[in-house]
C-alpha positions as CSV (number, residue, x, y, z in Angstrom):
1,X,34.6,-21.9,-9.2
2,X,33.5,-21.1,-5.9
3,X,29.5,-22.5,-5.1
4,X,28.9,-18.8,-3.8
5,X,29.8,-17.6,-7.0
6,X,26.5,-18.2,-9.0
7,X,24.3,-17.5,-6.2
8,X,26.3,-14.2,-5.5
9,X,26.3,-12.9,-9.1
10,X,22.6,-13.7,-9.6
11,X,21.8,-12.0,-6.2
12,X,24.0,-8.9,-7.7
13,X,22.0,-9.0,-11.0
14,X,18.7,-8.8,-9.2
15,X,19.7,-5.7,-6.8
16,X,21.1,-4.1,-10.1
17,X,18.0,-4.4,-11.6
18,X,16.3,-3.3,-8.9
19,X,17.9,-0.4,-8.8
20,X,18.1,0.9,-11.8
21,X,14.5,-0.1,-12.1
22,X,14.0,2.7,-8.8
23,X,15.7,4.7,-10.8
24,X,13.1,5.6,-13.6
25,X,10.0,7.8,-13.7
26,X,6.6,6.1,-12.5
27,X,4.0,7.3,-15.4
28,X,1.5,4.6,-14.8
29,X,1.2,1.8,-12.4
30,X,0.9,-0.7,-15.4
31,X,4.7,0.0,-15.1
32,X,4.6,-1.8,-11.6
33,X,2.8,-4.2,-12.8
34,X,4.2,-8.1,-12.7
35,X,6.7,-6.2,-10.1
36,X,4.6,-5.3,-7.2
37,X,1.2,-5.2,-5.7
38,X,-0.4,-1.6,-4.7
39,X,-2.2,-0.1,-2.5
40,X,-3.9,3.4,-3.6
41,X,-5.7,5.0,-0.6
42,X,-7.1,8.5,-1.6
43,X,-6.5,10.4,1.8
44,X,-8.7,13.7,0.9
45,X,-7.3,15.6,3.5
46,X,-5.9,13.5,6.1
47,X,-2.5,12.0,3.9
48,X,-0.4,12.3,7.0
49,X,-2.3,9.3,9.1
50,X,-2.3,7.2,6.0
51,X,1.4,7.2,5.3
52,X,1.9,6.9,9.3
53,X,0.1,3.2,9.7
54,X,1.8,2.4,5.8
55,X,5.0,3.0,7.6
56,X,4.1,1.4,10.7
57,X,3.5,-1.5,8.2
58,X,6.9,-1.9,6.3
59,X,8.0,-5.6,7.1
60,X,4.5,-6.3,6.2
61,X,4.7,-4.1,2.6
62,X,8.0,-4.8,1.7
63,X,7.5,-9.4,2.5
64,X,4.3,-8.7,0.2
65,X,6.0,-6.6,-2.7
66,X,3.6,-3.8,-1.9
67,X,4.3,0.2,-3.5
68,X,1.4,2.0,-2.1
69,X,0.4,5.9,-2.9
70,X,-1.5,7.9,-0.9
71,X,-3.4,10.5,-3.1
72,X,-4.1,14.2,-1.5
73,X,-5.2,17.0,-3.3
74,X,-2.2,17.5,-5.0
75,X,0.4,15.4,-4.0
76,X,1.2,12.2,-3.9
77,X,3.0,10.1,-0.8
78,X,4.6,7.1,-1.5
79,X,6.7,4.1,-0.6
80,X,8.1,3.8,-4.5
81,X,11.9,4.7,-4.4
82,X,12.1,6.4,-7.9
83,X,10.4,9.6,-9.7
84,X,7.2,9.9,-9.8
85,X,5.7,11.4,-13.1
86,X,4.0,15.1,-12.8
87,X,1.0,13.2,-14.4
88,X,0.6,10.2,-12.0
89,X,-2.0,11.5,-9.7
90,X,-4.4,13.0,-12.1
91,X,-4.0,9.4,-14.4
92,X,-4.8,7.3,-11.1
93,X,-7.8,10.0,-10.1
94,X,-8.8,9.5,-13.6
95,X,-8.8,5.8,-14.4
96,X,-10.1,4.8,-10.4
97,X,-12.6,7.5,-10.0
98,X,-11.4,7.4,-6.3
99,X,-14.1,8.9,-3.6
100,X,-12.3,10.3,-0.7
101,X,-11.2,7.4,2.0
102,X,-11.4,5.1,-0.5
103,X,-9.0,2.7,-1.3
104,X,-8.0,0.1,-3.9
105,X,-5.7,-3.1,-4.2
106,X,-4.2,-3.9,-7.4
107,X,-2.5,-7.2,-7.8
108,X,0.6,-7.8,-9.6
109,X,-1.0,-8.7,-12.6
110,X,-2.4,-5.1,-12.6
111,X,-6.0,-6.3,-11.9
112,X,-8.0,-4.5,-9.5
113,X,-8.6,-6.9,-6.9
114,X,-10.6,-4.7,-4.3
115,X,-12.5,-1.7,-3.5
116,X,-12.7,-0.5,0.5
117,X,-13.9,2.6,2.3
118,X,-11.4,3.2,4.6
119,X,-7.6,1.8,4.6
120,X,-7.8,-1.5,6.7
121,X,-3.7,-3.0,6.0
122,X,-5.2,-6.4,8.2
123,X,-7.8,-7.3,5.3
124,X,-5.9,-5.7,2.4
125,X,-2.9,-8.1,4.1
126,X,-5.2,-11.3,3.9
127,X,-6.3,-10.6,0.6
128,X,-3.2,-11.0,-0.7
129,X,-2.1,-13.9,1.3
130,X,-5.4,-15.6,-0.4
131,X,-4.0,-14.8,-3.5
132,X,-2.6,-17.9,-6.1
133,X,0.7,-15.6,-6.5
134,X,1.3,-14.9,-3.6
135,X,0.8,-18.6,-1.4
136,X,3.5,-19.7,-4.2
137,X,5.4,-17.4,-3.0
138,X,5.1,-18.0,0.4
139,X,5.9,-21.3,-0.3
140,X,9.0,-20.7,-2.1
C-alpha cells in the first residue's frame, strides 16, 4: 500500500463529509455546533457593510472555523454553504433578543461567549484565539 493512501482516503472522507454536511438545511445553529464558531451581527439596516468587512475577513473566518449571519429585517446573509431554514432568522431574533448593531460570538460548543455593540472582527478574532479549543488547535 502506498503511505499516501491512508492520508488520501481520510482527507477524501473528511471533504465528503463536509459536503454533504453543506448540503442540509440550517434550522438552528445548535446544528453548527461542535463544527464551527459563529458570529451573529444584527445589521438593522446596514447588512451590506457587515457582509463587506466579513468577506474582507475570509482567511481569517475560514483558519477560525467561523459561519457568521448577518440578520436584516428579513433576510439573512451568510457565509454557511447550505440552506438555510425559512425559520432561522426569527429562532435567532428570538432566542438572542438581538438590539440593532449588536453582535454575538458563539463558540463551538454552542455557548455564547460574547456580547458587543458594533461588529469589531479584531476583538471577536482574539477572543477566539484566547479560547482552550482553539490554542489546541493552533497548536496542532
Amino acid at each position: 500500500m502506498k503511505p499516501c493512501l491512508i492520508p488520501c482516503v481520510l482527507a477524501l472522507t473528511a471533504f465528503t463529509q463536509a459536503a454533504a454536511a453543506s448540503d442540509e438545511t440550517l434550522t438552528s445553529l445548535q446544528d453548527l455546533r461542535w463544527e464551527n464558531r459563529i458570529i451573529v451581527a444584527n445589521a438593522g439596516q446596514d447588512s451590506t457593510k457587515l457582509t463587506d468587512l466579513f468577506s474582507q475577513a475570509s482567511d481569517a473566518i475560514i483558519d477560525r472555523d467561523v459561519v457568521w449571519l448577518v440578520l436584516s429585517d428579513n433576510d439573512i446573509q451568510t457565509n454557511y454553504q447550505g440552506a438555510i431554514s425559512p425559520s432561522l432568522l426569527s429562532r435567532v431574533k428570538s432566542q438572542y433578543q438581538l438590539n440593532d448593531n449588536e453582535v454575538i460570538l458563539i463558540g463551538k460548543d454552542g455557548g455564547l461567549k460574547e456580547r458587543i455593540s458594533g461588529l469589531d472582527l479584531e476583538r471577536l478574532f482574539n477572543d477566539i484565539d484566547r479560547m482552550p479549543m482553539r490554542i489546541r488547535e493552533m497548536q496542532q
